[in-house]
Kinemage of the C-alpha trace (Angstrom):
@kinemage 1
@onewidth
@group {chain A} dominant
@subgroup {mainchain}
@vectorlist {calphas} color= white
{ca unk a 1} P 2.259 -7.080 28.078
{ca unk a 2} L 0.283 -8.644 31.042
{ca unk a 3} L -2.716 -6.227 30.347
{ca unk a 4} L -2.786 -7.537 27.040
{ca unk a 5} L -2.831 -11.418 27.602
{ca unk a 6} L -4.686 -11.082 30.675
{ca unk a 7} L -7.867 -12.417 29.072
{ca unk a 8} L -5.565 -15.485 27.107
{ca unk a 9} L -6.446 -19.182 28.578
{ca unk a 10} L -3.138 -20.825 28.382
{ca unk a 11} L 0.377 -20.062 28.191
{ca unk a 12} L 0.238 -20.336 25.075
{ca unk a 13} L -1.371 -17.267 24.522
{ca unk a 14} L 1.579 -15.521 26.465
{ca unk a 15} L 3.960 -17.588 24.500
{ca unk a 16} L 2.338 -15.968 21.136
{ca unk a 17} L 2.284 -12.627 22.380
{ca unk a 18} L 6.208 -12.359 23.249
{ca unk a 19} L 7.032 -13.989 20.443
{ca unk a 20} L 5.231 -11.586 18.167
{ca unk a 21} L 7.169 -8.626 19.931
{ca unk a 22} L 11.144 -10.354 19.984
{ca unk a 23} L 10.407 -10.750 16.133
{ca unk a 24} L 9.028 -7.861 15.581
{ca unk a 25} L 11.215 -5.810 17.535
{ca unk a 26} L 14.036 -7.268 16.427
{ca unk a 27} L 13.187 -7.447 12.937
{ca unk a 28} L 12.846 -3.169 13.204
{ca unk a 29} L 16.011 -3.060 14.822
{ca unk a 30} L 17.671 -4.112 11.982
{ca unk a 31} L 15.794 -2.556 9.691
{ca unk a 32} L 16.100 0.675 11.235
{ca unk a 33} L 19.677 0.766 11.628
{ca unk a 34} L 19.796 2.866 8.042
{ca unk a 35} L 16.876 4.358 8.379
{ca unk a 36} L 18.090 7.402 9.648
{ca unk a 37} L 21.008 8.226 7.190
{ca unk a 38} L 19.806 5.891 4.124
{ca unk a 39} L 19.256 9.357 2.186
{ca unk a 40} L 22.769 10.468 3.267
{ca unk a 41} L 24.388 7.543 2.398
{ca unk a 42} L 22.571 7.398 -1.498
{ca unk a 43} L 23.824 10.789 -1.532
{ca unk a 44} L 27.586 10.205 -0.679
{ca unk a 45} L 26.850 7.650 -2.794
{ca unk a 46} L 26.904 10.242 -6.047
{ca unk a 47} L 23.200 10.116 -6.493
{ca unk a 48} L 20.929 13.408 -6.971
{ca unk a 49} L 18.124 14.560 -5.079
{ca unk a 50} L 15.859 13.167 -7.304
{ca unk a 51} L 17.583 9.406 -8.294
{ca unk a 52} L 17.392 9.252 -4.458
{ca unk a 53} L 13.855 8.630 -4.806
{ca unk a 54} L 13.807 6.949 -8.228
{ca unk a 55} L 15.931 4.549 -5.596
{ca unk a 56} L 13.103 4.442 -3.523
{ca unk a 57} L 10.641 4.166 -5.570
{ca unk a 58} L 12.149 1.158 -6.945
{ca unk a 59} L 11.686 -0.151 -3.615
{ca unk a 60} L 7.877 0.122 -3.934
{ca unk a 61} L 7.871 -1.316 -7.155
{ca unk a 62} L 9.479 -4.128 -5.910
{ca unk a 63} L 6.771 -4.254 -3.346
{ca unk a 64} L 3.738 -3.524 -6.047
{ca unk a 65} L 5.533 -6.942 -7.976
{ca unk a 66} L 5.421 -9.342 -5.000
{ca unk a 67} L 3.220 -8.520 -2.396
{ca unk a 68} L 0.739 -10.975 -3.935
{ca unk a 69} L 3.084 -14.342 -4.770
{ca unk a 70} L 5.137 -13.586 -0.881
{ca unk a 71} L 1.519 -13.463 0.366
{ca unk a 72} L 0.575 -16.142 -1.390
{ca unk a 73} L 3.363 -18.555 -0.348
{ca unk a 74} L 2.940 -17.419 3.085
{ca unk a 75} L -1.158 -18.830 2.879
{ca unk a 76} L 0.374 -22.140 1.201
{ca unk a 77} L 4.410 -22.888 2.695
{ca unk a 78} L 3.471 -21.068 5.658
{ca unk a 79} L 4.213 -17.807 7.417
{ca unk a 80} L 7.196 -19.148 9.113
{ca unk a 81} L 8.543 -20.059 5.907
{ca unk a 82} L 8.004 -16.391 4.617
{ca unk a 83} L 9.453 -14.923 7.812
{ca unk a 84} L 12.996 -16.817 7.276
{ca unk a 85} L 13.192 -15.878 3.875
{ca unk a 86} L 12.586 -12.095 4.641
{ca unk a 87} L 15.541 -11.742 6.668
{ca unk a 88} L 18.272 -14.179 3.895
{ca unk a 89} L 16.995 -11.545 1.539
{ca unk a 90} L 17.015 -8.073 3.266
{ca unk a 91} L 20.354 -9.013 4.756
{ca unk a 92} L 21.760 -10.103 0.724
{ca unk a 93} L 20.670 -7.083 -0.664
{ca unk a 94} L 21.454 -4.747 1.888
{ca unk a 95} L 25.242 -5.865 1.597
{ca unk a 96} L 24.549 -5.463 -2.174
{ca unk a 97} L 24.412 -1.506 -1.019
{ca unk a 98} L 27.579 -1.188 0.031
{ca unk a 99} L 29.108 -2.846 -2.730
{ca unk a 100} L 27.166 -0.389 -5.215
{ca unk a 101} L 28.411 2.358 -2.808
{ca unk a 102} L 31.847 1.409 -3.011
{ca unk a 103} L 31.693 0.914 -7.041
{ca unk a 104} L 30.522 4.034 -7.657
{ca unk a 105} L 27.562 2.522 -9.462
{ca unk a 106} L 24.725 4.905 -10.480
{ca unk a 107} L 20.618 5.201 -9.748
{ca unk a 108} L 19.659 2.092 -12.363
{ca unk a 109} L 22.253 -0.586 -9.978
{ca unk a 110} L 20.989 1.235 -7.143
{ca unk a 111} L 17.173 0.754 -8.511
{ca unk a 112} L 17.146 -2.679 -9.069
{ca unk a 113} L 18.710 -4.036 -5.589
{ca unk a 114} L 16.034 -1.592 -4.278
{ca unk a 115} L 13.267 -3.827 -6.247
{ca unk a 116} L 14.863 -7.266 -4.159
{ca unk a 117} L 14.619 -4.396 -1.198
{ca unk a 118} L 11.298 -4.880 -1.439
{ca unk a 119} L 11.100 -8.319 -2.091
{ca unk a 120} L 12.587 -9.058 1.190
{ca unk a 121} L 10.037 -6.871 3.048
{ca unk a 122} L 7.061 -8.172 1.177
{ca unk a 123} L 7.746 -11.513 2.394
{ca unk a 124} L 7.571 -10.473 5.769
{ca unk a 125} L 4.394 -8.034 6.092
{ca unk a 126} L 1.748 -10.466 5.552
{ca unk a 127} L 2.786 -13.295 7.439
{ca unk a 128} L 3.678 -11.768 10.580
{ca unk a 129} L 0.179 -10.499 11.190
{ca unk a 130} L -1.621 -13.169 9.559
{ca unk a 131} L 0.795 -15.597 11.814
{ca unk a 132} L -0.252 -13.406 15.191
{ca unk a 133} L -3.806 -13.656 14.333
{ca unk a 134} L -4.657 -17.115 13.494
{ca unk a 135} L -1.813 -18.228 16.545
{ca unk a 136} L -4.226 -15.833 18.929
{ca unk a 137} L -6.839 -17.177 17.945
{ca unk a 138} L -6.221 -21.030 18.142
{ca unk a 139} L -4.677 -20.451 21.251
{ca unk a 140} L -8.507 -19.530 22.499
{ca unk a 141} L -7.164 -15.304 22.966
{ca unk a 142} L -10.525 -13.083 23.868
{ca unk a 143} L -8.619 -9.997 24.190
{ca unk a 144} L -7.925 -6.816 22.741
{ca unk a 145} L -6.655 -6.968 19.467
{ca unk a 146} L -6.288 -3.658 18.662
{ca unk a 147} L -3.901 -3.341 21.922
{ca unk a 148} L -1.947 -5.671 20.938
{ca unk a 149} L -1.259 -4.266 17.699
{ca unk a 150} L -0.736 -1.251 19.557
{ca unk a 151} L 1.835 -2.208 22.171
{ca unk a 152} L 3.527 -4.335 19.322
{ca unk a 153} L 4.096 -0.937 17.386
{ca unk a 154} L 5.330 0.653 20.618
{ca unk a 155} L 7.848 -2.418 20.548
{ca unk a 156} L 9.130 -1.841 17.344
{ca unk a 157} L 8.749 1.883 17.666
{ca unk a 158} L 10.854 1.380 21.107
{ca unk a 159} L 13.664 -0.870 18.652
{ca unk a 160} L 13.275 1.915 15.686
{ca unk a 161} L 13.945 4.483 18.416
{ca unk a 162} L 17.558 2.235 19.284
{ca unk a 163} L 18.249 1.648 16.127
{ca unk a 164} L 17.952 5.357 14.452
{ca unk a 165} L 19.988 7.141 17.052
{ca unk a 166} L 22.731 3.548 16.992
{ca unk a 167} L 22.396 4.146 13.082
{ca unk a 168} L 23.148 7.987 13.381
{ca unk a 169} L 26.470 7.356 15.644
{ca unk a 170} L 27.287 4.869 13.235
{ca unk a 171} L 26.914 6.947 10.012
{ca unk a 172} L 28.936 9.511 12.080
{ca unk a 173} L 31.900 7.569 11.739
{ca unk a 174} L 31.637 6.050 8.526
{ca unk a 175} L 27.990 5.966 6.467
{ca unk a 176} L 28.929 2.412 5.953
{ca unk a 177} L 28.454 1.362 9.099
{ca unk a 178} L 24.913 0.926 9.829
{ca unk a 179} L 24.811 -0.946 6.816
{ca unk a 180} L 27.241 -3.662 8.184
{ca unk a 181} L 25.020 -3.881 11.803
{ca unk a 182} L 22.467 -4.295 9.844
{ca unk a 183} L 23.034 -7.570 7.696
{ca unk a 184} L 24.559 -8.703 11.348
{ca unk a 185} L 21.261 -8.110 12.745
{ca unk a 186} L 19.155 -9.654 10.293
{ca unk a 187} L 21.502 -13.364 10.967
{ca unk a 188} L 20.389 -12.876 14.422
{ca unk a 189} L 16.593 -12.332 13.352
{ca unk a 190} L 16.847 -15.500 11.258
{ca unk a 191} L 18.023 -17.650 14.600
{ca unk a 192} L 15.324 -16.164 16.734
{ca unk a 193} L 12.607 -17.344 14.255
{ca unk a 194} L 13.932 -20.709 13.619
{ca unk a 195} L 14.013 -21.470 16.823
{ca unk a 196} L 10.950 -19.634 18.215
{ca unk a 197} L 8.269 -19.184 15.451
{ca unk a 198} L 6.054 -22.189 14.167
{ca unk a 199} L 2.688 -21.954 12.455
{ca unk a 200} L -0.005 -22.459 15.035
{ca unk a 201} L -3.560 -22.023 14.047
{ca unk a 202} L -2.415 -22.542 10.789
{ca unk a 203} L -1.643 -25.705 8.246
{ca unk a 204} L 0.612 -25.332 5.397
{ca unk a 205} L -0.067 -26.905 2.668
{ca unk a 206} L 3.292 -28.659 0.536
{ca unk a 207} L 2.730 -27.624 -3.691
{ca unk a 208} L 4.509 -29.486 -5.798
{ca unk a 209} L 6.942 -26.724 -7.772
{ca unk a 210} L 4.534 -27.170 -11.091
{ca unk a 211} L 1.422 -26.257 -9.023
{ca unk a 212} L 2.862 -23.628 -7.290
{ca unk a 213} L 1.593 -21.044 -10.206
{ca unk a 214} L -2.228 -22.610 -10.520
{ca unk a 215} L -1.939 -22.468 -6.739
{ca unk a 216} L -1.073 -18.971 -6.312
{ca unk a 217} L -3.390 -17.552 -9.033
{ca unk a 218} L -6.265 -19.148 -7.182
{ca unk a 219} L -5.561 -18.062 -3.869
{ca unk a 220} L -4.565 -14.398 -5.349
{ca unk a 221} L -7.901 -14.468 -6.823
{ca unk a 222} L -9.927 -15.330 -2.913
{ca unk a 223} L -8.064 -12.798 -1.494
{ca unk a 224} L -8.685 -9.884 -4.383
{ca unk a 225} L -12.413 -11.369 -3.211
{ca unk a 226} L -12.167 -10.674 0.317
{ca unk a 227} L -10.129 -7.752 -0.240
{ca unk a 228} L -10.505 -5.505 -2.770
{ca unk a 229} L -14.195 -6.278 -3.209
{ca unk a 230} L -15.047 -5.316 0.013
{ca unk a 231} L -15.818 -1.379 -0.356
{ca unk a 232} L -14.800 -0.279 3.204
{ca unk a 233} L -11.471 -2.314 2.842
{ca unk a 234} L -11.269 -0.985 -0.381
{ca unk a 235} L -11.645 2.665 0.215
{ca unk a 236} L -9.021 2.374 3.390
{ca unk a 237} L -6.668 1.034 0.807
{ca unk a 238} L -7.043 3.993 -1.327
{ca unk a 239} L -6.844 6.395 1.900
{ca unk a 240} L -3.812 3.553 2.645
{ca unk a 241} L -1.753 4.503 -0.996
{ca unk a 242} L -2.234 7.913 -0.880
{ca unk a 243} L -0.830 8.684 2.868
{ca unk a 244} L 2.018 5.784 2.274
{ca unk a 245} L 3.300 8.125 -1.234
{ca unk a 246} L 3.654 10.733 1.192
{ca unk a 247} L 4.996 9.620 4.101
{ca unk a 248} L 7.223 7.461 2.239
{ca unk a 249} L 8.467 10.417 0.598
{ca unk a 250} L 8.654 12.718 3.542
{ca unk a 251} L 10.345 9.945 5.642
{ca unk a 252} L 13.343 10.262 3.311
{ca unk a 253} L 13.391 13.926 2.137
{ca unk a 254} L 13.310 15.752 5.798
{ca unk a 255} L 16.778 14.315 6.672
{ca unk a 256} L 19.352 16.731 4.095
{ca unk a 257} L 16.154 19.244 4.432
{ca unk a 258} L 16.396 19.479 8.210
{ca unk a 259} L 19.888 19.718 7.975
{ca unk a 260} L 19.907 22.669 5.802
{ca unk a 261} L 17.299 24.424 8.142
{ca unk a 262} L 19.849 23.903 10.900
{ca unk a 263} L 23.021 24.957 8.905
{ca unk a 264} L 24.849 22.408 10.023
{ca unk a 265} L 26.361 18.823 7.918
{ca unk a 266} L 25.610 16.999 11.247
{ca unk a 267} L 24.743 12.811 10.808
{ca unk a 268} L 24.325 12.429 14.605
{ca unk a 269} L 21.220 15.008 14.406
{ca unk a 270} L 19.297 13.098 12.053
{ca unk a 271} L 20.184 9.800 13.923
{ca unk a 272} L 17.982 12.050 16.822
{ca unk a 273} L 15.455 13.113 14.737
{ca unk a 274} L 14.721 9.934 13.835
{ca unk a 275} L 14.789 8.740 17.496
{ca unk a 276} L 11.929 11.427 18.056
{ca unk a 277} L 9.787 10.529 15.162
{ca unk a 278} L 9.878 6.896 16.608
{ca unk a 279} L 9.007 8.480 20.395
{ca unk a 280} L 6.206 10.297 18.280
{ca unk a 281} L 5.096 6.811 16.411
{ca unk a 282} L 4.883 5.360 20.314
{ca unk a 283} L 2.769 8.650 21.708
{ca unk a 284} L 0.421 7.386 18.847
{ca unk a 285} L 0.195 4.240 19.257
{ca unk a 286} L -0.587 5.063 22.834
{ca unk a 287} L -3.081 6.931 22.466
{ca unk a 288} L -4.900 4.358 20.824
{ca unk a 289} L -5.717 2.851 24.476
{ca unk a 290} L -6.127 5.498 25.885
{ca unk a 291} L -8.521 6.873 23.525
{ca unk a 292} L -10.355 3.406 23.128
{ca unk a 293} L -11.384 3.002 26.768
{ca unk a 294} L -14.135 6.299 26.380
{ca unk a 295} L -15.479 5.294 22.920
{ca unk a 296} L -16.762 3.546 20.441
{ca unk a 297} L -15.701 3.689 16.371
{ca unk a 298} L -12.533 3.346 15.084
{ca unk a 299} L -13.216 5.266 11.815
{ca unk a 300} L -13.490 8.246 14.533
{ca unk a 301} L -10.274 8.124 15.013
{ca unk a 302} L -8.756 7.456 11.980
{ca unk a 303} L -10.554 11.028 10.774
{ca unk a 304} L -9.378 12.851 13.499
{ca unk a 305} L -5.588 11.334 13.022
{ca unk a 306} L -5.750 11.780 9.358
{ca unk a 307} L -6.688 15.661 9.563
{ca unk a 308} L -4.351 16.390 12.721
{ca unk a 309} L -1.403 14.897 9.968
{ca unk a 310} L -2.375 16.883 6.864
{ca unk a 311} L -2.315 20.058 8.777
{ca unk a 312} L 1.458 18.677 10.103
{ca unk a 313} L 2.472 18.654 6.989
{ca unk a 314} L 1.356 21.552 5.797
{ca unk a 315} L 3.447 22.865 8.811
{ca unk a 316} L 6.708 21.168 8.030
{ca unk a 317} L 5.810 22.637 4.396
{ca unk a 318} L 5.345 26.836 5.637
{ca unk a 319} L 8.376 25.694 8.740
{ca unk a 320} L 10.910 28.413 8.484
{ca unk a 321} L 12.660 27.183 11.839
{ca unk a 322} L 14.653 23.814 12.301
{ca unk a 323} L 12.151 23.265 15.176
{ca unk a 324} L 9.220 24.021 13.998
{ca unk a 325} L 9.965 21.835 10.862
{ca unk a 326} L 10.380 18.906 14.007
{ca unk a 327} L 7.469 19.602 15.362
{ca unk a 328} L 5.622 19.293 11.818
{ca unk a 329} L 7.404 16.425 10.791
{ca unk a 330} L 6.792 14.680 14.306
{ca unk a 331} L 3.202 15.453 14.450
{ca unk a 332} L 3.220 13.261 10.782
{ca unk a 333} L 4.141 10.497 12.205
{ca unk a 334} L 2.574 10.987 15.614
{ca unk a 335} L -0.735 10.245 13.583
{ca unk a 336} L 0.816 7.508 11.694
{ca unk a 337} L 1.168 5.686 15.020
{ca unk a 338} L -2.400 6.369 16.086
{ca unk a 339} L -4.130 5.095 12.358
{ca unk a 340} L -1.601 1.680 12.159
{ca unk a 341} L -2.858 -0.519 14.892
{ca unk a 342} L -6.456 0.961 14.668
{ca unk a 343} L -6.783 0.116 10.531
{ca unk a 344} L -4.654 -3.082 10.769
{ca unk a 345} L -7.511 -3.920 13.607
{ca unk a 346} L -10.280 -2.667 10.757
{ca unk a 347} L -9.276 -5.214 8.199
{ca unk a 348} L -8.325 -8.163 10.217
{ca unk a 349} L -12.023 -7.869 11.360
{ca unk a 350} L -13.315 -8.687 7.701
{ca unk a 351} L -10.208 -11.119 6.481
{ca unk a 352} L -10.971 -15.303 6.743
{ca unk a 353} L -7.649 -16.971 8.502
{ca unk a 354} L -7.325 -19.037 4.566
{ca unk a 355} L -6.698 -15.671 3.044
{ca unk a 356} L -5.021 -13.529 5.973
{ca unk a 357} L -1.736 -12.963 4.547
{ca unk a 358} L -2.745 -12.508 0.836
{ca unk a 359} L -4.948 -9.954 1.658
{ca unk a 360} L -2.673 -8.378 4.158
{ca unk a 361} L -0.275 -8.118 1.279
{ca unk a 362} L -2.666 -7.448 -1.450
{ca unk a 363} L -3.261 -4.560 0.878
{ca unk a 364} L 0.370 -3.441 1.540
{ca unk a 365} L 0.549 -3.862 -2.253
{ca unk a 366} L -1.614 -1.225 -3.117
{ca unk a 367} L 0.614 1.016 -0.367
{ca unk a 368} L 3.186 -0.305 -2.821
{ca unk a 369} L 1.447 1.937 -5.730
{ca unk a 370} L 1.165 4.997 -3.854
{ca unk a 371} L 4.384 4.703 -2.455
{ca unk a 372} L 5.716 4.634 -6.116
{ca unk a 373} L 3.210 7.284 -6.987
{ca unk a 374} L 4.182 9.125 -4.006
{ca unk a 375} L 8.110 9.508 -4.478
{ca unk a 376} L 8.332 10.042 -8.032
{ca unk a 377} L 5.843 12.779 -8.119
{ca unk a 378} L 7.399 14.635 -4.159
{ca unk a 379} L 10.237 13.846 -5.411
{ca unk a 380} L 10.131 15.600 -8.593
{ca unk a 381} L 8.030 18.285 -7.046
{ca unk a 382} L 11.069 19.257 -4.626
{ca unk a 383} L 13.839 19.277 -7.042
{ca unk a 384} L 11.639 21.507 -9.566
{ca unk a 385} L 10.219 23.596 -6.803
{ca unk a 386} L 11.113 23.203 -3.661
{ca unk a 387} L 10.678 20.550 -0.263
{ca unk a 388} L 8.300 22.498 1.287
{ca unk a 389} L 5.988 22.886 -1.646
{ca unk a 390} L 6.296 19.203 -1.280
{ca unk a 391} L 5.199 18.591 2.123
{ca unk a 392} L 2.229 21.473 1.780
{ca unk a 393} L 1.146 19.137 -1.575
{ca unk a 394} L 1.404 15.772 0.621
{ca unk a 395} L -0.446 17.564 3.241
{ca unk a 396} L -3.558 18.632 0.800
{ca unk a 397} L -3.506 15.328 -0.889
{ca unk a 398} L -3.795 13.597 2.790
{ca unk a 399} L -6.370 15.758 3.616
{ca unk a 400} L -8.495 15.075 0.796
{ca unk a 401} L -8.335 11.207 2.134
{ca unk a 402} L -10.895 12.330 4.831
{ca unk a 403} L -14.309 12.249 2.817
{ca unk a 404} L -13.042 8.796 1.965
{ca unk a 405} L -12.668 7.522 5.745
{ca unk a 406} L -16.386 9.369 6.358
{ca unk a 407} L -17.471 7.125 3.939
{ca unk a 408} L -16.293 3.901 5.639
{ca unk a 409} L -17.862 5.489 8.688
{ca unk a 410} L -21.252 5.847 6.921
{ca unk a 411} L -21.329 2.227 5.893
{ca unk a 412} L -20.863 1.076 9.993
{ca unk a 413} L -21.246 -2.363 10.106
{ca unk a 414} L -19.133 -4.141 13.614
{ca unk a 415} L -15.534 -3.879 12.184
{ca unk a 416} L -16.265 -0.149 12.894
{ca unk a 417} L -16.619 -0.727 16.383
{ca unk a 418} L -15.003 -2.160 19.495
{ca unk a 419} L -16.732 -4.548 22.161
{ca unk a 420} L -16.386 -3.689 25.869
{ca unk a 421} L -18.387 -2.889 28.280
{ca unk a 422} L -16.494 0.714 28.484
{ca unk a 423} L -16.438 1.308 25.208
{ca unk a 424} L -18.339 4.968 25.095
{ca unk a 425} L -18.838 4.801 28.537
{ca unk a 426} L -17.311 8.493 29.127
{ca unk a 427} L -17.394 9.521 25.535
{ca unk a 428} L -15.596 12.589 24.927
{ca unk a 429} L -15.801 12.427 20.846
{ca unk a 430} L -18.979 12.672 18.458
{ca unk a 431} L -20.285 9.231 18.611
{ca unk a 432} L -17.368 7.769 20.630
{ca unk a 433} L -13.621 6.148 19.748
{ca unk a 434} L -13.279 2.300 19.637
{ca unk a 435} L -12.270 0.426 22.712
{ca unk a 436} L -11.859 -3.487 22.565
{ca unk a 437} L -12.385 -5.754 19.676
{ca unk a 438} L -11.929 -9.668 20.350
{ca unk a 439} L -9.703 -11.609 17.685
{ca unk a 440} L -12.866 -13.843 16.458
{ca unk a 441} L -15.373 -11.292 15.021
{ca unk a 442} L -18.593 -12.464 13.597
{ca unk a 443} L -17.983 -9.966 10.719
{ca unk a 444} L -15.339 -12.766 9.152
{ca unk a 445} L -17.788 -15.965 9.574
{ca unk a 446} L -20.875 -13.516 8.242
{ca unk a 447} L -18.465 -12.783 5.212
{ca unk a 448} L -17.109 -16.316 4.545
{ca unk a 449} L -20.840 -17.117 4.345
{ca unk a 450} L -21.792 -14.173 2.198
{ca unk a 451} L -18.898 -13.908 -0.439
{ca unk a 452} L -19.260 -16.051 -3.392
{ca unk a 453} L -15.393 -16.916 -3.384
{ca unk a 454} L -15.765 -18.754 -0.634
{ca unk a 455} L -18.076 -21.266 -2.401
């Protein structure tokens, strides 16, 4: 963390920076907890292959339906405000499980606590980044931002890494379980923010409850503006939906398909599994610094991470080994972890701080669609055909995302790059990898200039 705040000129910075990783890696702890045995546990449950992801898809629904207004009231209440209510309503509705569990209820219960599933999580994933960004930057931060995104993914990758293989003994013993440590968790998360998150950089602004609507419209509508009008934002977004419906899907469906490649009904092993794919998510992440200190463009490597995924899936998809499935599966999200922090990075670059967390949201909203899009159509694919005609189709649909990243890269413009003075130095890739970008990029003053919304 040092290396990353190095360049900060107070304490503050520091302050900023560790706060952003106890939340954060707390907040995946909890999270995690079921990630590992969530399909399991909607199976035991009494639901099919396929209501398991009309489940989850009701998730992204949820997400589709209130990314905007959670991104909105984060850009007017605050993002603290957003935060705290995350974590009341994840912890609600994931206790809501386990009473549909233990009723017996079927998919349509199921589906709608998996829409206020995804209200909880909208809530949080604009405001923590538009919270980091503006507190960075008021707290006069001239360092990487990239890295920081970076080493805060290897945080939570670190937690998701505790809390899969914790989840997996858990669901060992009873499939209840992480469910319980989870909801615990999330009370704990709540505390930590209270106490130790508090808008900096930021002002938010009290609506009366009749003004709230007016008030969201119009701030939906600026950051539609300096979102979805932009075309490179734009076309990542589509590259964005398209990758999220499949690994969305394929985070869910390798856990009772592994387990049928090994032969064996054995919780603790996907609890490990998903331990590795978090190691994997970390390698990426990595990488990102590595790669960053020899180059120059970021869209270089979100191609190279986007076609080093497709043919993983294609992998997990021809797999006729337990191990080589792994290997697939944790190549997937290997590449995951290198295109997060280098994309999130992308778009921060060309976001003002008024509309950070709508068009963060806005953004994860359109995931939202493709994550629908995504699970339905897998999901119905696998119980028709098979999983691994699954996984090859994710594979060829993610690979035909990389004309649309070459595109971004044809447009250039400074969001593309980093600044440093080794960025390309020892290039090794056509045209060099990013290295550094600094928090306050001229590409967000040239655009609040530029865009007519912001008149």
């Amino acid at each position: 963390m040092d290396a990353v705040v190095a360049e900060g000129t107070a304490p503050e910075t520091r302050r900023v920076v560790t706060t952003y990783y106890a939340l954060a890696g707390l907040y995946t702890l909890a999270a995690s907890v079921i990630w590992g045995v969530n399909t399991l546990f909607l199976l035991d449950a009494g639901l099919s292959f396929f209501e398991v992801f009309v489940a989850n898809a009701a998730y992204s629904v949820g997400t589709v339906l209130f990314e905007i207004p959670t991104g909105v009231v984060a850009d007017t209440l605050g993002r603290r405000a957003s935060f705290l209510a995350s974590a009341v309503v994840l912890a609600v509705v994931t206790f809501l499980y386990l009473a549909l569990a233990e009723a017996g209820a079927g998919v349509v219960p199921f589906a709608a606590v998996s829409v206020l599933m995804g209200l909880g999580f909208t809530f949080y994933s604009g405001a923590v980044e538009a919270w980091l960004v503006d507190a960075l930057t008021a707290s006069g931060f001239r360092g990487a931002l990239d890295t920081v995104f970076a080493r805060g993914q290897q945080v939570t990758g670190g937690a998701m890494l505790v809390g899969t293989v914790g989840g997996g003994v858990l669901g060992q013993i009873d499939l209840a379980w992480p469910y319980v440590v989870r909801s615990l968790l999330l009370v704990v998360v709540f505390g930590l923010a209270f106490a130790a998150m508090h808008d900096i950089g930021f002002a938010p602004r009290r609506v009366a409850p009749g003004q709230l609507p007016a008030e969201m419209a119009a701030t939906a509508r600026r950051g539609v503006a300096f979102g979805w009008a932009q075309q490179p934002i734009r076309l990542l977004m589509i590259v964005a939906a398209v990758q999220t419906g499949f690994v969305m899907w394929a985070f869910y469906a390798w856990q009772p398909y592994l387990l049928e490649l090994l032969g064996r009904d054995a919780v603790w092993v996907a609890g490990l599994v998903s331990a590795g794919i978090a190691l994997s998510t970390i390698a990426g992440n990595q990488i990102v610094g590595v790669a960053a200190r020899y180059c120059g463009r970021r869209t270089t490597l979100l191609l190279w991470a986007l076609a080093f995924q497709a043919a993983a899936a294609i992998l997990v998809g021809v797999a006729s080994s337990f191990w080589l499935a792994v290997v697939g599966l944790l190549g997937i999200m290997g590449a995951l972890g290198v295109m997060g922090p280098v994309r999130q990075a992308y778009i921060q670059q060309l976001i003002p701080s008024a509309e950070r967390a709508t068009v963060t949201s806005f953004d994860s909203m359109v995931g939202g669609v493709g994550g629908t899009g995504g699970q339905l159509g897998l999901g119905a694919l696998g119980e028709a055909r098979s999983v691994p005609a699954a996984f090859v189709a994710g594979g060829v649909a993610t690979a035909a995302t990389i004309s649309l990243v070459a595109w971004v890269r044809q447009l250039g413009g400074s969001a593309d790059r980093f600044t440093g003075t080794e960025a390309g130095a020892e290039c090794g890739c056509a045209h060099g990898l990013p290295a550094v970008t600094t928090v306050e990029a001229q590409t967000v003053e040239d655009l609040e200039a530029r865009t007519p919304a912001a008149a």
